[in-house]
TIRO-2110 file (N, C-alpha, C; in Angstrom, 1 decimal):
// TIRO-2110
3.5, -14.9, 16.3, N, 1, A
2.7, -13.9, 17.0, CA, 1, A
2.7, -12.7, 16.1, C, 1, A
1.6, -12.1, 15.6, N, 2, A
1.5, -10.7, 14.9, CA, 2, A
1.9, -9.7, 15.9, C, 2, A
2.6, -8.8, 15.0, N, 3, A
3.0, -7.3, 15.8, CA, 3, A
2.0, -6.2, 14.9, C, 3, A
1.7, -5.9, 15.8, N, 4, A
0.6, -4.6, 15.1, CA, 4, A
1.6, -3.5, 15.4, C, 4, A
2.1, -2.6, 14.1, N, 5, A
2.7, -1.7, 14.2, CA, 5, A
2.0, -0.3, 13.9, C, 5, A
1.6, 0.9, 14.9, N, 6, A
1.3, 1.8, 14.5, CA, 6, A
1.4, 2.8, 13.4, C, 6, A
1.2, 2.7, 12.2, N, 7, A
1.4, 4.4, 11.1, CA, 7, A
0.9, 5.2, 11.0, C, 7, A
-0.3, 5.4, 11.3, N, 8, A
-0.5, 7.2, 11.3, CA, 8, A
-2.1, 6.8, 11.9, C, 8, A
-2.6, 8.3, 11.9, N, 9, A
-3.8, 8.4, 11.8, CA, 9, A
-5.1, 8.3, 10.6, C, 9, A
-6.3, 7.5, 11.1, N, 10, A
-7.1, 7.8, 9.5, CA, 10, A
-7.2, 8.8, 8.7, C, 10, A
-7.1, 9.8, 9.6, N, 11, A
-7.3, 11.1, 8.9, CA, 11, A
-5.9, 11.5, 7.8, C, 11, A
-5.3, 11.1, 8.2, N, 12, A
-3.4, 11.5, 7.3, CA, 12, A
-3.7, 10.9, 6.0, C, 12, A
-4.7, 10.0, 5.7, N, 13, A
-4.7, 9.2, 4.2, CA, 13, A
-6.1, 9.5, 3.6, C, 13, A
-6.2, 10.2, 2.6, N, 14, A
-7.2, 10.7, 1.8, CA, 14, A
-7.9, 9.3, 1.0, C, 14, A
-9.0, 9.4, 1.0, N, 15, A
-10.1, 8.0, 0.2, CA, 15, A
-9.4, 8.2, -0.8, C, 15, A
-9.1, 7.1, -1.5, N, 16, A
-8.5, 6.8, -2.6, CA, 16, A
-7.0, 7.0, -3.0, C, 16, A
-6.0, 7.1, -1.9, N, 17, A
-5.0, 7.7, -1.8, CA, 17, A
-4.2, 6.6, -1.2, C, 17, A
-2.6, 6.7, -0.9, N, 18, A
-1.5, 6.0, -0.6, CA, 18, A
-0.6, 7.2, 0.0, C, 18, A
0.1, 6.2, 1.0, N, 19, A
0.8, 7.0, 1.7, CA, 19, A
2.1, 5.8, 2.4, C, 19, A
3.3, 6.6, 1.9, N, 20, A
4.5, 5.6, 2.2, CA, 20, A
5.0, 5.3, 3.8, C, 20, A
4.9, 4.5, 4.2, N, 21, A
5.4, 4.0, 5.9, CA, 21, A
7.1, 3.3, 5.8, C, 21, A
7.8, 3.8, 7.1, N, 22, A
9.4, 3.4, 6.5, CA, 22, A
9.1, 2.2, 8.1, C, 22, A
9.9, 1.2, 8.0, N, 23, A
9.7, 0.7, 9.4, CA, 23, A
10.9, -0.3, 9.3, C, 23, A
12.2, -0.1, 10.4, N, 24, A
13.0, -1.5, 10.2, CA, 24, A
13.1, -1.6, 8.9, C, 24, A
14.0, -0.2, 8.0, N, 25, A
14.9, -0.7, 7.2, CA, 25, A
13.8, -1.3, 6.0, C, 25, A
12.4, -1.4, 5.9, N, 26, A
11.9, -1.8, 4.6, CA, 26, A
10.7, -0.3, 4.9, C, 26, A
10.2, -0.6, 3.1, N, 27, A
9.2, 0.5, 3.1, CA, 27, A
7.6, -0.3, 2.5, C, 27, A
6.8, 0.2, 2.9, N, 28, A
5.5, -0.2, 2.9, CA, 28, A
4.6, 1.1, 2.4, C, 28, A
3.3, 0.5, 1.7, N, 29, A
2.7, 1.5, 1.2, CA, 29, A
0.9, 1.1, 1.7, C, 29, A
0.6, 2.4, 2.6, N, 30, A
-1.0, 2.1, 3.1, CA, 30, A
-1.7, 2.9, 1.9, C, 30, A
-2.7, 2.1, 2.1, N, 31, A
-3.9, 2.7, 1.1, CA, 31, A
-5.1, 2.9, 2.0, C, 31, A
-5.9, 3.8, 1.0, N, 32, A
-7.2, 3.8, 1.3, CA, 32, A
-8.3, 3.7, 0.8, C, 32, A
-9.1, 2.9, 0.2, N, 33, A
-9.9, 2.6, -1.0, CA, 33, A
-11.1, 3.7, -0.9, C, 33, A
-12.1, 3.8, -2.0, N, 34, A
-12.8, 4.8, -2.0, CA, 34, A
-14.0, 4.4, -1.2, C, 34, A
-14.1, 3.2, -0.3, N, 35, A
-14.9, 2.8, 0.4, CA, 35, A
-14.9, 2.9, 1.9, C, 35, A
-13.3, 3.5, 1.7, N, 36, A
-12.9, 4.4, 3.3, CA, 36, A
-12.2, 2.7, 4.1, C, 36, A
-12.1, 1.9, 3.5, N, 37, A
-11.2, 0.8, 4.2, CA, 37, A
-10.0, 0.8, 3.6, C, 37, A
-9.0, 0.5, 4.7, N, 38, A
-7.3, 0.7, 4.7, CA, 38, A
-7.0, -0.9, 4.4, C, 38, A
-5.6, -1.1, 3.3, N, 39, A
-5.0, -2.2, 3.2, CA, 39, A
-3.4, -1.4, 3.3, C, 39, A
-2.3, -2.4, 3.0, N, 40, A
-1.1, -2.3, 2.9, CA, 40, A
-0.2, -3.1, 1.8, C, 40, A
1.0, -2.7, 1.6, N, 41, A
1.7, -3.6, 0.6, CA, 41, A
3.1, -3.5, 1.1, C, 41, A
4.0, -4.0, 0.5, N, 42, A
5.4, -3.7, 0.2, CA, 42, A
5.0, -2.6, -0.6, C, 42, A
6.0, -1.4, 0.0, N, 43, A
6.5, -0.5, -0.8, CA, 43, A
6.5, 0.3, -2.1, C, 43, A
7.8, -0.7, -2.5, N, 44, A
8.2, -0.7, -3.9, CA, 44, A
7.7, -1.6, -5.2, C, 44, A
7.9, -1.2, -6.2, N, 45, A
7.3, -1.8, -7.2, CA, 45, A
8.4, -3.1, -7.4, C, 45, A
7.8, -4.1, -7.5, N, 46, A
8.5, -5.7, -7.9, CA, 46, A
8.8, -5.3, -9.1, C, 46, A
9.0, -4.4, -10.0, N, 47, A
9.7, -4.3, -11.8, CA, 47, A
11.0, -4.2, -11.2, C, 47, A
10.9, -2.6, -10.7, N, 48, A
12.1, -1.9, -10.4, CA, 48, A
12.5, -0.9, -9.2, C, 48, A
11.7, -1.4, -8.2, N, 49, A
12.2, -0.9, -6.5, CA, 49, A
11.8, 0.6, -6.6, C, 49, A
10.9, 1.3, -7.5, N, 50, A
10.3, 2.6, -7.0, CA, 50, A
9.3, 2.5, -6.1, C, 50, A
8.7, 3.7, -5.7, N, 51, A
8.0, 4.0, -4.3, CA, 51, A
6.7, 4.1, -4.7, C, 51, A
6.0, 3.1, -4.1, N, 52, A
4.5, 3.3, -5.0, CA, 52, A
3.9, 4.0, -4.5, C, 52, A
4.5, 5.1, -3.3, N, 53, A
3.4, 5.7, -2.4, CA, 53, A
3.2, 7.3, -3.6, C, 53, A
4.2, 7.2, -4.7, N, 54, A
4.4, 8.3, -5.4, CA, 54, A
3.9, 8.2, -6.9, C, 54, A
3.0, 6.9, -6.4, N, 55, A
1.8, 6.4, -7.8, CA, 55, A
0.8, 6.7, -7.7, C, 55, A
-0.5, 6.6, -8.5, N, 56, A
-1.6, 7.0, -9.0, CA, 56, A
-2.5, 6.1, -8.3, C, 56, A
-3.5, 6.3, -7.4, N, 57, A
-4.2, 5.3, -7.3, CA, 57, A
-5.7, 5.8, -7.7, C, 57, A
-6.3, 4.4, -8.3, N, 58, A
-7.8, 4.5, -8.5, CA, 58, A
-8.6, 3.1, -8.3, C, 58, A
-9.4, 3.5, -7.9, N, 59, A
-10.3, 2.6, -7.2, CA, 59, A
-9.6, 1.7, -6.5, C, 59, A
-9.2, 0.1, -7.1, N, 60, A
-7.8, -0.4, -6.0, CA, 60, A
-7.1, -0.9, -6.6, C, 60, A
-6.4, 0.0, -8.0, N, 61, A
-5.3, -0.2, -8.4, CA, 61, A
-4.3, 0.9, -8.3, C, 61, A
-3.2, 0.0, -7.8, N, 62, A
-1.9, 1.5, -7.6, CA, 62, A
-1.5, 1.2, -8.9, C, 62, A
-0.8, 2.4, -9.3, N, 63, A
-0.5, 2.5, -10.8, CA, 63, A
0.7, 2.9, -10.1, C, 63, A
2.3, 2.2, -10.6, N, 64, A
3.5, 2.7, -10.1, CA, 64, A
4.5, 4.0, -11.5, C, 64, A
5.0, 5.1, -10.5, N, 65, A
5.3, 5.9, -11.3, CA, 65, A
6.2, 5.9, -12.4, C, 65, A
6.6, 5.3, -12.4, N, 66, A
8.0, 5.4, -13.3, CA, 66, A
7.3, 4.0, -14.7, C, 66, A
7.1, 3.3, -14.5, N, 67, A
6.6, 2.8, -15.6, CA, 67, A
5.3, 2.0, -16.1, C, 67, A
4.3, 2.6, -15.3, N, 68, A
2.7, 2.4, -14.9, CA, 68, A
2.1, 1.0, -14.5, C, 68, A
3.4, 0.1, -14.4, N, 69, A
2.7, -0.9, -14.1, CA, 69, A
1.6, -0.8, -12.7, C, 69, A
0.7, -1.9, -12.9, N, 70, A
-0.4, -1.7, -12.0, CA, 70, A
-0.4, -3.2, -11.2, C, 70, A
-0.8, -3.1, -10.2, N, 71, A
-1.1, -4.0, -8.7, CA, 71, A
-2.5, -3.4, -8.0, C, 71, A
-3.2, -4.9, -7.6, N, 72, A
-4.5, -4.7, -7.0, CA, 72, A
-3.6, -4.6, -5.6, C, 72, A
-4.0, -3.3, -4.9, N, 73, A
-3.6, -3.3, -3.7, CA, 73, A
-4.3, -3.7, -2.8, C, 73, A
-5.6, -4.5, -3.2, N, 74, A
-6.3, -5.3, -1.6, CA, 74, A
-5.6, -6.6, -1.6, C, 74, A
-4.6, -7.3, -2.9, N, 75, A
-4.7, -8.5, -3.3, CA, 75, A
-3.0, -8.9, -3.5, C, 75, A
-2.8, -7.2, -3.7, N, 76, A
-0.9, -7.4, -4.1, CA, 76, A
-1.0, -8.1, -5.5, C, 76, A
-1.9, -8.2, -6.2, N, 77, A
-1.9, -9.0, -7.4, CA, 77, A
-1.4, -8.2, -8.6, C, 77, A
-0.6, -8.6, -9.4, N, 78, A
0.6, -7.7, -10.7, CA, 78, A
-1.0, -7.6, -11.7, C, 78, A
-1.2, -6.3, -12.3, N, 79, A
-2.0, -6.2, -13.3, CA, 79, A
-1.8, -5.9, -14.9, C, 79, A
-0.7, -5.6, -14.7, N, 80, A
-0.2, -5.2, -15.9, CA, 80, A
1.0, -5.1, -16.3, C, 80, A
1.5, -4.5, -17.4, N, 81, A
3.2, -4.6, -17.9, CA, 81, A
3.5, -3.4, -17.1, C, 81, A
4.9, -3.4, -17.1, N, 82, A
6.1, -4.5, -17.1, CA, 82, A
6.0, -5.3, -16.0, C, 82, A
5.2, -4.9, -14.7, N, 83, A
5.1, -5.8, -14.0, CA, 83, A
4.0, -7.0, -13.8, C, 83, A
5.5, -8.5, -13.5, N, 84, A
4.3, -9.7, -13.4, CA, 84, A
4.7, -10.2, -11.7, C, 84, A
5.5, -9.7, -11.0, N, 85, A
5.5, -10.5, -9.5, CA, 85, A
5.0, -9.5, -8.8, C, 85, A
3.8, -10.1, -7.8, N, 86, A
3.0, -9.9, -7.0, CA, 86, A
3.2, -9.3, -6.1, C, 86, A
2.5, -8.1, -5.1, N, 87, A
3.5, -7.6, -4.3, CA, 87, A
2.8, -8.2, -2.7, C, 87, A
3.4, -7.9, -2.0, N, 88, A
3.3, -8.8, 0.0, CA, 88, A
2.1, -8.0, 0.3, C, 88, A
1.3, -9.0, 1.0, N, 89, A
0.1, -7.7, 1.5, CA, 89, A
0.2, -7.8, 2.8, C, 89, A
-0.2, -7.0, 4.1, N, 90, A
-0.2, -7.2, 5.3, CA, 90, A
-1.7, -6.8, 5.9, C, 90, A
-2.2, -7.6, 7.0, N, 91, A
-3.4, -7.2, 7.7, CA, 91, A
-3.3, -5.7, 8.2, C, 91, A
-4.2, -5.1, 8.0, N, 92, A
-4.3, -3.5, 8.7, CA, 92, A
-5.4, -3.4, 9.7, C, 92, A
-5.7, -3.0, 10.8, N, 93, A
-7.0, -2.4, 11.3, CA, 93, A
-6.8, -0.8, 12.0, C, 93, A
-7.8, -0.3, 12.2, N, 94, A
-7.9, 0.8, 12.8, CA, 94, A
-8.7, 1.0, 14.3, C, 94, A
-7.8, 1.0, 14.7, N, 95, A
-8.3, 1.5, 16.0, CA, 95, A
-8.5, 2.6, 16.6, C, 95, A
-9.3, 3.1, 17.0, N, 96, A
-9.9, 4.1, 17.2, CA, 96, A
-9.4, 5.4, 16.5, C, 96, A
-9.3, 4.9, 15.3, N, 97, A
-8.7, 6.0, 14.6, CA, 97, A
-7.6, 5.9, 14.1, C, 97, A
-6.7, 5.5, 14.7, N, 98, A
-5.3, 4.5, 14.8, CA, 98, A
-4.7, 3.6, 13.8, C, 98, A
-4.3, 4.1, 12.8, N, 99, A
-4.1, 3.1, 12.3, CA, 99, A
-2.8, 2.0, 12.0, C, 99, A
-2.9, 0.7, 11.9, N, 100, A
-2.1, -0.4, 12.3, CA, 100, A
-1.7, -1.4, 11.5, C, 100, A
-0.3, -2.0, 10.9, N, 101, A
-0.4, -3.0, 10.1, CA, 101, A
0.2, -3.8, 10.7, C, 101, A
-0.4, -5.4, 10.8, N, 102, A
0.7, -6.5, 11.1, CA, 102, A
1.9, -6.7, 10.3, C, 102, A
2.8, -6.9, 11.4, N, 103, A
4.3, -7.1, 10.5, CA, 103, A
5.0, -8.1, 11.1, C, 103, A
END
């Protein structure tokens, strides 16, 4: 059974922007694409457990800070060096504003 877990409102996440969610001991990172639709990921970067909500995003690649590797964050898919393992993606929707990821 999916748990839809509450994180913020749409308005808290800027188009083309990330923002870090803590829940139960793990960290997750929402996005916002420039198309104004919300996705999610794991957190941390799969190289080296930094916080990708403290990366660069453009169009729908997070660029992670510490050593640029990049991940398609609709897809979790590794784009670049140093990182090659893929990161978790989770369903998101927004409800009435509301925003929600299954966990």
């Amino acid at each position: 059974m999916t748990h839809w877990v509450p994180v913020c409102n749409d308005q808290d996440i800027e188009m083309e922007d990330v923002i870090r969610f803590d829940h139960n001991g793990r960290t997750y990172a929402v996005y916002r694409s420039p198309e104004g639709e919300f996705f999610a990921t794991d957190g941390l970067c799969t190289h080296e457990a930094v916080h990708l909500a403290d990366g660069l995003v453009v169009d729908e690649t997070i660029e992670c800070p510490k050593h640029n590797g990049r991940f398609d964050y609709k897809t979790g898919q590794a784009r670049g060096a140093p990182v090659c393992i893929n990161l978790m993606t989770y369903p998101v929707k927004n409800e009435a504003g509301h925003i929600l990821i299954a966990l």
